[in-house]
C-alpha positions in Angstrom: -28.8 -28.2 -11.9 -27.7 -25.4 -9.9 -24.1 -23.9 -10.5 -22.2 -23.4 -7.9 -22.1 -20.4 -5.5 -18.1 -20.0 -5.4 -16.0 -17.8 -3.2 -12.7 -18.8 -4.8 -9.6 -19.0 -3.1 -7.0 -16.1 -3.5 -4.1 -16.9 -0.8 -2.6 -13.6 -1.4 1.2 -13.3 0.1 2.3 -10.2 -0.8 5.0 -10.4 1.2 5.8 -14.0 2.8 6.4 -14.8 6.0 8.9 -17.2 7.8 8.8 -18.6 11.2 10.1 -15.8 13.5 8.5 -12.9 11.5 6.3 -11.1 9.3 7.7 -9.7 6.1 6.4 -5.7 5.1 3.7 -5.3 2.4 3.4 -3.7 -0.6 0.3 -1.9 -0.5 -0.5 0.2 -3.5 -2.9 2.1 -1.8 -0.9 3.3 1.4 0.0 7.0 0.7 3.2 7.5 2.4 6.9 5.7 1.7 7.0 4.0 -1.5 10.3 6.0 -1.6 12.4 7.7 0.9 14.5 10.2 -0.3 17.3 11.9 1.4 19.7 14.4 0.2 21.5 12.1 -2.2 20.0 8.9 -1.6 16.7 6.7 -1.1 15.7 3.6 -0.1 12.6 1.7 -2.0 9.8 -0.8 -1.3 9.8 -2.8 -3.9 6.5 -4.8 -5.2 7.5 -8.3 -3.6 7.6 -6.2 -0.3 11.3 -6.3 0.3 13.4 -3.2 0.4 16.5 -1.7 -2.2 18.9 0.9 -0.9 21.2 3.3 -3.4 23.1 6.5 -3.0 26.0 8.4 -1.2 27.2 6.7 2.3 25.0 3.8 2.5 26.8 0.8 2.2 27.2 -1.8 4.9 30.5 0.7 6.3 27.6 3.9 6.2 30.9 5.6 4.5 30.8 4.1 0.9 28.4 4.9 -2.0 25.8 2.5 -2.9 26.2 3.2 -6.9 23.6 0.6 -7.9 20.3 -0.3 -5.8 21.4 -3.4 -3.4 18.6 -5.2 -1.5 18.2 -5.0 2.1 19.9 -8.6 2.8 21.7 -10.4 5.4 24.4 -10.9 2.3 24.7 -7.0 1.5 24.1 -5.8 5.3 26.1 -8.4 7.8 24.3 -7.5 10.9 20.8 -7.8 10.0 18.1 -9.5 11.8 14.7 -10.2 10.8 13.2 -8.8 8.2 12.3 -5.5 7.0 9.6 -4.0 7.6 10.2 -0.2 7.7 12.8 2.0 6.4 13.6 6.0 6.3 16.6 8.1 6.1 17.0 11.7 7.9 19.8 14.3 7.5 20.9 18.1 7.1 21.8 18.9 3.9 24.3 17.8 2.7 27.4 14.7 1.7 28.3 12.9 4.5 25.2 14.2 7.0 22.4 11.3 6.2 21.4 8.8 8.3 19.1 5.9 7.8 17.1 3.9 9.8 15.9 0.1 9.4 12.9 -1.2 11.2 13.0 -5.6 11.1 10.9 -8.2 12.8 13.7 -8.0 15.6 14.3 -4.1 15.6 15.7 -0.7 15.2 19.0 -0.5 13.2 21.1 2.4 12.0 23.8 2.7 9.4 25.3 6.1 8.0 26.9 9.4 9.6 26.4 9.0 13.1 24.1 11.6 15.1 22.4 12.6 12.1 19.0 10.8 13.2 19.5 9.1 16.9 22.3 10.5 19.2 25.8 9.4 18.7 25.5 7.6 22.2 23.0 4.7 20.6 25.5 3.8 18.0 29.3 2.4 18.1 30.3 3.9 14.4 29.0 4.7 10.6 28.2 0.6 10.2 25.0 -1.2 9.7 23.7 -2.0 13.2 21.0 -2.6 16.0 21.2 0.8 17.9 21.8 1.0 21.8 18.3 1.1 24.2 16.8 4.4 24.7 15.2 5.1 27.6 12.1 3.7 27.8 12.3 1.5 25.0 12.5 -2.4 24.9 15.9 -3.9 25.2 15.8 -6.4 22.4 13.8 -4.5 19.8 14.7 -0.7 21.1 11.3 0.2 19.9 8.9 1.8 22.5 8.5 -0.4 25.5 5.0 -2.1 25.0 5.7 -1.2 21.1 6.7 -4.3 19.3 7.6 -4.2 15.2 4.6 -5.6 13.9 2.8 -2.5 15.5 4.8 -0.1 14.1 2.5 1.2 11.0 4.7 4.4 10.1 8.2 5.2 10.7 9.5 8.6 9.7 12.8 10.4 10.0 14.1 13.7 9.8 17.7 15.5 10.7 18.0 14.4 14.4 14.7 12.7 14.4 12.6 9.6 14.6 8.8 9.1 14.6 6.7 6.4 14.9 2.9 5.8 14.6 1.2 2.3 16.0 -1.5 0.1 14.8 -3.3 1.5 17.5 -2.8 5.1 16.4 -0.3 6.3 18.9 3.0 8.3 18.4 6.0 8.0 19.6 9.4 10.1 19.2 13.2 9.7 19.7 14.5 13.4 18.9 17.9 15.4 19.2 16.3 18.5 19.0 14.5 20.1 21.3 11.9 19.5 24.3 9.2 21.1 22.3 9.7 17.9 19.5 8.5 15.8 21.5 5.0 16.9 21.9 4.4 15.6 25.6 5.8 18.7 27.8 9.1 17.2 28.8 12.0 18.3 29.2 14.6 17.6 26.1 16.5 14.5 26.5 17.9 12.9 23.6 17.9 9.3 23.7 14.5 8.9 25.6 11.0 7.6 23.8 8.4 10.3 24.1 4.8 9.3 23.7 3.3 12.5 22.5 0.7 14.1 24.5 -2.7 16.8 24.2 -2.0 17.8 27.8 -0.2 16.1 30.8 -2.7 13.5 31.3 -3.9 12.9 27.8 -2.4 10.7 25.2 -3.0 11.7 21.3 -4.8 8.9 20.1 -7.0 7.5 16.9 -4.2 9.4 14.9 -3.7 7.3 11.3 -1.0 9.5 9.8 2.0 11.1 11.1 4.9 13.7 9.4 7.4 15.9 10.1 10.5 18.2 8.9 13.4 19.3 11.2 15.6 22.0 10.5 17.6 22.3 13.5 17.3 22.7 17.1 15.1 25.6 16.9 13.0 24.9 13.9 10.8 21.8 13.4 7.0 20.8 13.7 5.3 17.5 13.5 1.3 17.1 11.9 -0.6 14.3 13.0 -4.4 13.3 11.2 -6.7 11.5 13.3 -9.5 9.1 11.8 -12.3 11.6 13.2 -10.2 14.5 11.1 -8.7 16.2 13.3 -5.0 17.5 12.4 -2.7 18.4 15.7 0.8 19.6 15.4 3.7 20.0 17.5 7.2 21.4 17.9 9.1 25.1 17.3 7.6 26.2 14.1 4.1 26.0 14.4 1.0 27.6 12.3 -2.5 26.4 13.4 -4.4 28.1 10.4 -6.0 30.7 13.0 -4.5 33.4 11.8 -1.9 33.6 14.7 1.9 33.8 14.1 4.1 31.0 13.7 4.7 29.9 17.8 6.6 26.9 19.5 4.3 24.0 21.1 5.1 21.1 23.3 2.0 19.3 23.0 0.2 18.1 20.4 -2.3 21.1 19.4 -5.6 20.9 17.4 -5.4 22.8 14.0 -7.9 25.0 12.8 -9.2 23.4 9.2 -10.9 25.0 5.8 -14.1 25.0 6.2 -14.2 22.3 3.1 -13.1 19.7 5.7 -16.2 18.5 7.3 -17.0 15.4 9.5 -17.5 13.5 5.9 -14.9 15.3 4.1 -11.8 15.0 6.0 -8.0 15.4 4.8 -6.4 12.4 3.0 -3.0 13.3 3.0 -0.3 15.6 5.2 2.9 17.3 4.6 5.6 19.6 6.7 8.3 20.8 5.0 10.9 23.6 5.9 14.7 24.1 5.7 15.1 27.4 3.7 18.9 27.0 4.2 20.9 29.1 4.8 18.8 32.0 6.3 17.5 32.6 9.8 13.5 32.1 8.5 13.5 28.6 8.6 9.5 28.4 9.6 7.6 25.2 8.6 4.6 24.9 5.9 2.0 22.5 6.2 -0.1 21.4 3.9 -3.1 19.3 3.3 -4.9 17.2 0.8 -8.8 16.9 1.2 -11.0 14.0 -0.3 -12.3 16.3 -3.1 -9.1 17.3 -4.6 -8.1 20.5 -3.1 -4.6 21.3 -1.6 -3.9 23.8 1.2 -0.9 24.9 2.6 0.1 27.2 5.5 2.7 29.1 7.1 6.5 30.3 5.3 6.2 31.0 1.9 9.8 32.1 1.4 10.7 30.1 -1.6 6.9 29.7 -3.1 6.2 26.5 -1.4 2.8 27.2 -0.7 2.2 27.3 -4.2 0.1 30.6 -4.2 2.2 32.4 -6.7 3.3 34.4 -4.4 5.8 34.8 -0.9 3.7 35.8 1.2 3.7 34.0 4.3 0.3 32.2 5.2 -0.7 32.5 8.9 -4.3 30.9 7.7 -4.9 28.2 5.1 -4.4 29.2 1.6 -5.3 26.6 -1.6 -2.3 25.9 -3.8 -3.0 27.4 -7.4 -2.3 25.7 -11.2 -1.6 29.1 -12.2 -2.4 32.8 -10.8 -6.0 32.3 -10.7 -7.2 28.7 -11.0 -6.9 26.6 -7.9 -5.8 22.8 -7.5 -9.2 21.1 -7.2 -8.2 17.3 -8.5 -5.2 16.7 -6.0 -4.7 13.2 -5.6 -0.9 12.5 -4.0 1.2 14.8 -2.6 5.1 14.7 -1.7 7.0 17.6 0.4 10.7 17.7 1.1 10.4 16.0 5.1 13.8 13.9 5.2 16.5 16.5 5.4 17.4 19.6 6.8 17.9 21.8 3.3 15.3 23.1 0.8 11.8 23.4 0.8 10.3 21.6 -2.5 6.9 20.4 -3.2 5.8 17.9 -6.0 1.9 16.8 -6.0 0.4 14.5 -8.5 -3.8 15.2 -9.7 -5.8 12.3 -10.5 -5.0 13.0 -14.2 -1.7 11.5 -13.4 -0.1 15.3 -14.2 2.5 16.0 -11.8 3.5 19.6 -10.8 6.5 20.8 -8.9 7.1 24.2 -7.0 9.5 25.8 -4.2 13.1 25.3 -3.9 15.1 24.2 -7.3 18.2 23.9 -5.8 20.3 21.3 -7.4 17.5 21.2 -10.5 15.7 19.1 -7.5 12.7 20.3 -8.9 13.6 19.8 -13.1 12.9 23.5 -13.6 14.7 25.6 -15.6 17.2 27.8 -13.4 19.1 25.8 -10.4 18.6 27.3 -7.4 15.9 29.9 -8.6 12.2 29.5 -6.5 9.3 28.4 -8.4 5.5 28.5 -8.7 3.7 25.5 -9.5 4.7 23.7 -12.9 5.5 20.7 -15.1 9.4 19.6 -14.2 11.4 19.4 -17.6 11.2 16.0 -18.7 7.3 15.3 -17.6 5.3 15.5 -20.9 1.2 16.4 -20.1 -0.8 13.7 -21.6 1.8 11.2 -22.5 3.2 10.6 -18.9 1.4 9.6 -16.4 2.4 9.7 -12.8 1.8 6.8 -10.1 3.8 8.1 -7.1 6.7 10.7 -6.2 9.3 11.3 -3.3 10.6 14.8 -3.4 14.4 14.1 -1.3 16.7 16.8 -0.5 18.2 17.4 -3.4 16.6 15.1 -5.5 13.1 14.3 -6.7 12.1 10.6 -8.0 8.6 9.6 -9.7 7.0 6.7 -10.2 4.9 6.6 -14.0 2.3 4.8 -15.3 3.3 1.6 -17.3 7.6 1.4 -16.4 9.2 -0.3 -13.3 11.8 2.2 -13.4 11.6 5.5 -11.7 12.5 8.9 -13.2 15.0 11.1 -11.5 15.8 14.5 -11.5 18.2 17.3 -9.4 21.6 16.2 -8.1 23.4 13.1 -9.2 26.2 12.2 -7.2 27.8 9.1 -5.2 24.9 6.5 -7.0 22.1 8.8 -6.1 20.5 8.1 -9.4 21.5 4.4 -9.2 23.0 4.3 -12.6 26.2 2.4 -11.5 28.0 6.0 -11.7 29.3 8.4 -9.1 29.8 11.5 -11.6 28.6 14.9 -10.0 26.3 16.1 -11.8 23.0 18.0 -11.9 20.0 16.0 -13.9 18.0 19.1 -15.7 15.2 17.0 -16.8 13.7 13.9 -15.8 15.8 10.5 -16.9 13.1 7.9 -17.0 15.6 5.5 -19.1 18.9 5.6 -17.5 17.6 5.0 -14.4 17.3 0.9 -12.6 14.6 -1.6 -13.5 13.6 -2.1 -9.4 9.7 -3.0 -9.6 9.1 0.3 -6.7 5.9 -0.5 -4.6 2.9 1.0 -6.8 4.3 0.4 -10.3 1.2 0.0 -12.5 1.7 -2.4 -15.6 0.7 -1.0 -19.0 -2.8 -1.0 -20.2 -5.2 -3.5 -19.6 -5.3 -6.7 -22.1 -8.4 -6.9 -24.3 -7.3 -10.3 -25.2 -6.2 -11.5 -21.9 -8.5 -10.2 -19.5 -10.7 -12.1 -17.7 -14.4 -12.7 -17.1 -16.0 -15.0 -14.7 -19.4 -15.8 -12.7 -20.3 -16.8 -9.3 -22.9 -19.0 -10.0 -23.5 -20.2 -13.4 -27.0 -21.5 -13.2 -29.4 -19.7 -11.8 -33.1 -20.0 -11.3 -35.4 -18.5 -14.3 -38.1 -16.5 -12.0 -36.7 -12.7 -13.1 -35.1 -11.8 -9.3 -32.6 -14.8 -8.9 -29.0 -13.3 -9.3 -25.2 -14.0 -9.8 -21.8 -12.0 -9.7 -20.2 -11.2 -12.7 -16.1 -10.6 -12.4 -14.1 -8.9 -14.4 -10.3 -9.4 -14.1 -8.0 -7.1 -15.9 -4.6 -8.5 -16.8 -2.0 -7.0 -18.8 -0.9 -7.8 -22.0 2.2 -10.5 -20.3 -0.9 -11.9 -18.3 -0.2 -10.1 -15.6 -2.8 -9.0 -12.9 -3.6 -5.2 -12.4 -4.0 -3.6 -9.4 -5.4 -0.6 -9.8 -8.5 0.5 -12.1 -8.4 0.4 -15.7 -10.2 2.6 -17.5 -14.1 2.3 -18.2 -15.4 -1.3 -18.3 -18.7 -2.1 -20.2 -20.9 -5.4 -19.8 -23.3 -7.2 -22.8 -25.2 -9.4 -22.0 -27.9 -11.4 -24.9 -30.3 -12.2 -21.5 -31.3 -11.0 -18.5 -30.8 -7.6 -16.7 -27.0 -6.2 -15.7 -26.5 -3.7 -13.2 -24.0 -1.3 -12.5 -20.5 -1.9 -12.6 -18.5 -1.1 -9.3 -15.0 -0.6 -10.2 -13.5 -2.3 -7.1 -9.7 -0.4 -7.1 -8.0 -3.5 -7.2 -7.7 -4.2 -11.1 -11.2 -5.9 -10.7 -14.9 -5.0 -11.5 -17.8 -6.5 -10.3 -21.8 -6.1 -12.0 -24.9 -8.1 -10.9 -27.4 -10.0 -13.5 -30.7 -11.0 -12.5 -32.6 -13.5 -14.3 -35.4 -13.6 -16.8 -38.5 -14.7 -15.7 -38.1 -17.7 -18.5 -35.3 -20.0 -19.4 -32.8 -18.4 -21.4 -28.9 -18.4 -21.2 -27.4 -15.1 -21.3 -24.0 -14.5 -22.9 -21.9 -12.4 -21.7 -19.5 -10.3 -23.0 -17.0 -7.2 -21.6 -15.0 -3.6 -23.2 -12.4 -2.4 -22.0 -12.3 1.6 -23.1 -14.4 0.4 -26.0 -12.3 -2.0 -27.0 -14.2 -5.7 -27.5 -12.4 -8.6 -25.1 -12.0 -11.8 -26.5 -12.9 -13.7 -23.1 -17.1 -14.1 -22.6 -19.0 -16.6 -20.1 -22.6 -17.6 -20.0 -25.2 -17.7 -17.5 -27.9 -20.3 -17.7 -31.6 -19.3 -16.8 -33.9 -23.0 -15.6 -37.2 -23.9 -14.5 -35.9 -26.6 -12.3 -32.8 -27.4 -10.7 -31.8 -30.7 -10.0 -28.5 -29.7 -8.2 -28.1 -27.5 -5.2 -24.6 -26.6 -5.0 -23.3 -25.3 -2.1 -19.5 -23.9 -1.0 -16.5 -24.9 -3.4 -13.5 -23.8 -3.1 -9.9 -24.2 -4.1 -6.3 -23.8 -2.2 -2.7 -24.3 -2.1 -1.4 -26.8 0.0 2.2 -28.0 0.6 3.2 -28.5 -3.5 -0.2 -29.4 -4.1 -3.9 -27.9 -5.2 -6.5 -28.7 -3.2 -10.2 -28.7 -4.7 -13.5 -28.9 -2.7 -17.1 -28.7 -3.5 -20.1 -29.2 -1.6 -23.7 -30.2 -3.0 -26.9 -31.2 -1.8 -30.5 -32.4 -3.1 -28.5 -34.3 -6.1 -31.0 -35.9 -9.0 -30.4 -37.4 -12.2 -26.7 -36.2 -11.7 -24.1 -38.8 -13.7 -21.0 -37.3 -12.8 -18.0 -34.3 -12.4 -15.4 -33.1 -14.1 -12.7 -31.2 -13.5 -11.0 -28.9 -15.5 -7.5 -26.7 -15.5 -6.0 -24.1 -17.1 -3.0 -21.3 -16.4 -4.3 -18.9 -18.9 -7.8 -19.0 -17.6 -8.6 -19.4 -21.8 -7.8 -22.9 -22.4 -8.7 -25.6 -20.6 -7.4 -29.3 -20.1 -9.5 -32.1 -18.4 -7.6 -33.4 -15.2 -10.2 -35.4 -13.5 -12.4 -37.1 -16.3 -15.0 -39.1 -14.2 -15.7 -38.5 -10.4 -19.5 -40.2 -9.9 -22.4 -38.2 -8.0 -24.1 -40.1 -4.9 -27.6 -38.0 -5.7 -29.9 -37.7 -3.1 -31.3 -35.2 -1.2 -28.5 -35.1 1.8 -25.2 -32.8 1.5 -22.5 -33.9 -0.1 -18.6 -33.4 -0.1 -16.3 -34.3 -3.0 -12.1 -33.2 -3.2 -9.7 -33.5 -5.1 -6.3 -33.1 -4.9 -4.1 -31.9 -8.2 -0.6 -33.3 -7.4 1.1 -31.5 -10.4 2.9 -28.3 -8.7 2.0 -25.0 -10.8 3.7 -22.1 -9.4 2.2 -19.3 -10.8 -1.9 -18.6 -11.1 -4.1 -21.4 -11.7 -7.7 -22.0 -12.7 -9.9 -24.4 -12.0 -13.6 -25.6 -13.1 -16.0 -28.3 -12.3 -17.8 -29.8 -14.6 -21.5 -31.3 -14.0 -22.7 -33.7 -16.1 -26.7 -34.7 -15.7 -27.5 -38.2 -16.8 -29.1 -36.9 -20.1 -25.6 -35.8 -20.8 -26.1 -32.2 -20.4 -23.8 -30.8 -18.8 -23.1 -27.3 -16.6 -19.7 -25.4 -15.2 -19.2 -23.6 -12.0 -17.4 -20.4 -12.0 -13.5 -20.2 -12.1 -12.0 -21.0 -9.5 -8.4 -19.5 -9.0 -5.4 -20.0 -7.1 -3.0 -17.1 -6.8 0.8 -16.5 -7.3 2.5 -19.5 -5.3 3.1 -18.0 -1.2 5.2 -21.2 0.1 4.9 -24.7 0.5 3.6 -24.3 3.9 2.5 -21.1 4.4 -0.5 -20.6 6.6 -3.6 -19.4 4.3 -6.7 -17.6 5.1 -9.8 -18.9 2.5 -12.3 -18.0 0.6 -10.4 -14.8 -0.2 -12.1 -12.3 -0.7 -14.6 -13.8 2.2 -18.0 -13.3 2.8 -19.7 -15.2 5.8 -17.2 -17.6 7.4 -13.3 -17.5 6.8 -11.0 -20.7 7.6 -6.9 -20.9 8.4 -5.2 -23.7 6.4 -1.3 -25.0 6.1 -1.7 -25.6 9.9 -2.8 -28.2 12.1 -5.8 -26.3 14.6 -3.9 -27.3 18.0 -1.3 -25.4 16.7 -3.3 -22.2 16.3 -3.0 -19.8 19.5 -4.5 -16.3 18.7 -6.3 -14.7 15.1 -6.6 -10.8 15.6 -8.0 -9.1 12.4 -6.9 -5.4 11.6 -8.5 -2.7 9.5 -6.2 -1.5 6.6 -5.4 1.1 9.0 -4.1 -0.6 11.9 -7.4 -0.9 13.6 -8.1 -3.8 15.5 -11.7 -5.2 14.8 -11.9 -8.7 16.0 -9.9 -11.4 17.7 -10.3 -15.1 18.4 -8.2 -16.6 21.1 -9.5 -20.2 21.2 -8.9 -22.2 17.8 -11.6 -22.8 15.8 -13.1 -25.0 12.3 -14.4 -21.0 11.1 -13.8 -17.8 11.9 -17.3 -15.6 11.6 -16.4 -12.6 9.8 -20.4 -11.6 8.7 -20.9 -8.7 10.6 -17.8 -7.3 9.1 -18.1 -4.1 6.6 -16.8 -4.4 3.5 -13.0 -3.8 2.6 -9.4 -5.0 3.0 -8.0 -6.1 6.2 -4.9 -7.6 7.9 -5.5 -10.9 9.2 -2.4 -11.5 12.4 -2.5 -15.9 13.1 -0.5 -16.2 16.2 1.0 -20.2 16.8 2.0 -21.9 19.8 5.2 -21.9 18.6 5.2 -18.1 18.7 5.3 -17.4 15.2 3.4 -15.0 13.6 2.0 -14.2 10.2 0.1 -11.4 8.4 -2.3 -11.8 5.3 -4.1 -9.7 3.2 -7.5 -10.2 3.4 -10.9 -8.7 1.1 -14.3 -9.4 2.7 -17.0 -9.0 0.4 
């Protein structure tokens, strides 16, 4: 017999959905917004996608301290609608001058010091609630006209500002401070949307990430990456890495790169900062991140930001230095103080997980040693080399908060006050080093569970029989769990394959807590063994591959779903002989195993065949599944695992197989119902769209990667999900 070739079924709902809207996702990859930090407080995406809130003047009022994180709720925040899908906070420096800003399924709400982000005009007092309608923007949503939520895919704020960047790679801004701001030539007006501009008649477009820092009305810039790697920017203080002076500019203008940055090695992250308070330089510094680990920074360099050991302002690109004469060359994640209107800091993480900080310690914002002193590039007190590892970090503006390897709490450092650190206290304080222990158990958006389980890892294979002619192949999966069971979802370490037959190949390390290796057969049959290592340590979960002359099964597609408080299973065969009978087998561990179907008969013959069945016993977490062949001889064969993720509703809508390889199929709804799929790139990209309902959805031609899948009802609900082609 032939195993079966399996694309299991992973409905993953990182976020659910409901009937009027689409929830936000965690998505450990995005670089941007894990955390938003203002002076003395910060709002979180947290790992099941919804948002937590803490810190000085954010209560429902926006006059009371938050002293513990509260979730982003209709129960905690009366007036909200929707649900959350973006959130950022701008302000200028100081208690009682923050502002933050909500973005739901239904719109734009504000809560906090009035004016501090939009104009006092678009809101009625400090409380939670849906702003007034700009001009030119939608008078339900107050997004954009044209703009609804769900194309929103960045939102960013600074003191008297708010940006937005589509799907389709467009930016849009609502700012207080000055014409220039607004990057499309107009004339200042403060509660108007701006769609910025190259020239009068061209829009800036393909752009897939979008920052900015205002100081006041007469410093602030805006940086803009495109997908073909170009870098604009915008505003009053503005370097373009020419060698020219810091100037104003009131469209978007194209900035001169390193020569590193080529059409195949193009930045991968941004940063403005600014703010020296308190003094009439208040220039901007940019900075950028390319693909091969160096970081580059440009423009004032009054407090050390650029990181050159040095204050020497940079009218051309400059790379950031570990010490006075070794550059950054392993520069993975970067954070610059953006939110508020005060002190220019800079933290920036290198693929070690080491995390430096440099610039402006006012407040010990920076855990250095002297408050208020400048600094060149550095450990913060509290970070130990080595030992700590560091996932993410949000530099705020007086406050700095990191994400490490291995702890759903963050670490916090600079000034405490009104429940910035979250602590349930209100003391004023300033944090010298980094408190990774006092600090709220919140699950932030990236948090990376400990080291990979040797014991409860998992290994599985596509197709478990295979043909014994030495170029017949099958996909071996390894799934790394950690030591509670739970799924990683980011690499592991170093992965190693044994195998006592046939040939392995390499292993791709997929970034997703999963690794993938191909076998071929031998040219006789055998059955090859397989085991795994993780870092050299020996897992206790193998598999086996069996190598045949003959196969008196062809399998075909099998599959297995979620369905209402059900699991559906499905397999398909054809050219059936001397087949008895199939089994099936469950298990939640994906070790042990329990027979749930004992004896489903085979019809044999050469035409295709269809068996289900349905598992009524609701399990909702992961599940496993296996089929069991039995040949009338009694030997018998299993398919690979097949696996049903973490439970996403009752009645969801599901996309399956995921991950998906040819054809791709929408369950949990009835096909008349079905209006319009769209699938996006990771990016916001659109790639394709189907606007009659159909049995599959052709996804062949599609490269590789992870993608949004948007399923538009005639009811006019809409849902996202998360979708891998393979």
């Amino acid at each position: 017999m032939k195993s079966v070739s399996i694309l299991f079924t992973i409905s993953i709902f990182t976020c659910l959905c409901n009937s009027s809207a689409i929830y936000a996702q965690c998505n450990v990859n995005e670089k941007y917004d894990k955390v938003v930090s203002g002076y003395h407080q910060s709002i979180a995406l947290k790992n099941d996608g919804t948002f937590a809130v803490w810190g000085q003047d954010l209560n429902n009022a926006g006059t009371g301290d938050l002293l513990t994180p509260v979730n982003i709720t209709v129960a905690n925040f009366a007036a909200l609608t929707g649900t959350p899908l973006k959130a950022t906070i701008g302000g200028a420096g100081g208690s009682g001058k923050e502002q933050a800003i909500l973005l739901t399924s239904t719109g734009l709400f504000a809560w906090g010091t009035e004016g501090y982000v939009v104009a006092n005009s678009l809101t009625s007092n400090a409380a939670f609630q849906k702003i007034g309608t700009p001009t030119g923007g939608d008078g339900t949503t107050k997004l954009p006209s044209g703009v609804a939520p769900a194309d929103v895919l960045q939102m960013t704020a600074s003191y008297q500002t708010l940006i937005l960047l589509t799907t389709g790679g467009n930016v849009w801004i609502l700012t207080q401070s000055s014409a220039n701001m607004q990057g499309n030539g107009a004339a200042a007006a403060t509660t108007t949307w701006h769609q910025v501009k190259k020239n009068a008649s061209t829009v800036l477009s393909g752009v897939t990430a979008v920052r900015g820092q205002v100081s006041n009305s007469t410093y602030g810039a805006v940086m803009a990456l495109c997908s073909n790697g170009e870098v604009y920017a915008w505003g009053n203080s503005v370097y373009l890495g020419n060698g020219t002076n810091s100037a104003a500019k009131n469209y978007a203008t194209l900035m001169t790169l390193p020569a590193e940055f080529t059409s195949s090695n193009i930045p991968k992250m941004i940063g403005v900062t600014g703010g020296v308070k308190g003094t009439s330089t208040v220039k901007n510094t940019f900075y950028l991140v390319s693909n091969l680990g160096s970081l580059y920074a440009l423009g004032d360099n009054t407090k050390k930001q650029c990181g050159t050991f040095n204050t020497t302002e940079q009218k051309s690109w400059v790379k950031a230095k570990v010490n006075s004469t070794t550059e950054f060359n392993n520069i993975s994640y970067i954070s610059v103080q953006e939110h508020d209107a005060s002190y220019p800091g800079v933290a920036a993480i290198t693929t070690t997980g080491n995390l430096y900080t440099w610039g402006e310690n006012d407040g010990m914002m920076l855990g250095r040693t002297t408050d208020g002193s400048t600094y060149d590039p550095g450990f913060p007190g509290g970070f130990t080399s080595g030992t700590d590892k560091a996932v993410s970090v949000e530099v705020g503006g007086h406050t700095l908060v990191y994400l490490r390897e291995g702890s759903a709490q963050f670490c916090y450092v600079g000034h405490k006050v009104g429940g910035s650190m979250g602590d349930n206290t209100g003391t004023d304080t300033n944090v010298n080093t980094f408190n990774c222990s006092g600090t709220p158990n919140i699950s932030i958006c990236g948090y990376v569970p400990v080291a990979a389980s040797a014991i409860t890892s998992a290994i599985s294979v596509a197709q478990s029989l295979i043909t014994a002619n030495g170029i017949s192949t099958t996909t071996i999966t390894i799934r790394l769990k950690d030591a509670s069971g739970t799924n990683l979802t980011t690499s592991g370490g170093t992965i190693t394959l044994t195998s006592s037959a046939g040939t392995l190949g390499t292993v791709v390390d997929n970034n997703d807590g999963t690794y993938t290796v191909i076998l071929t057969s031998t040219s006789s049959p055998a059955t090859a063994l397989i085991g795994f290592a993780i870092n050299g340590t020996t897992a206790s979960n193998t598999t086996s591959v069996v190598f045949a002359n003959t196969l008196p099964l062809k399998w075909g597609d099998a599959k297995a779903f979620r369905k209402y408080k059900t699991q559906q299973l499905e397999w398909i065969t054809e050219q059936e002989t001397m087949v008895s009978h199939f089994e099936v087998e469950r298990s939640i561990n994906g070790r042990d195993w329990s027979v749930i179907l004992a004896h489903k008969n085979a019809t044999n013959g050469d035409l295709m065949h269809t068996y289900t069945h349905t598992d009524n016993e609701y399990i909702p977490g992961v599940v496993y599944y296996r089929i069991k062949e039995v040949d009338k001889d009694g030997k018998s064969y299993y398919s690979a695992v097949l696996m049903v993720e973490a439970d996403a509703g009752f009645n969801r809508i599901i996309a399956y197989p995921n991950p998906a390889d040819k054809l791709l199929y929408i369950g949990n709804v009835e096909k008349s119902k079905l209006s319009n799929i769209q699938l996006f790139s990771i990016n916001g990209e659109k790639i394709k769209e189907w606007n009659q309902p159909q049995i599959s959805y052709d996804v062949s031609n599609i490269p590789t990667g992870i993608y949004l899948l948007k399923v538009n009802t005639t009811d006019g609900a809409q849902q996202t999900i998360r979708i891998k082609k393979i």
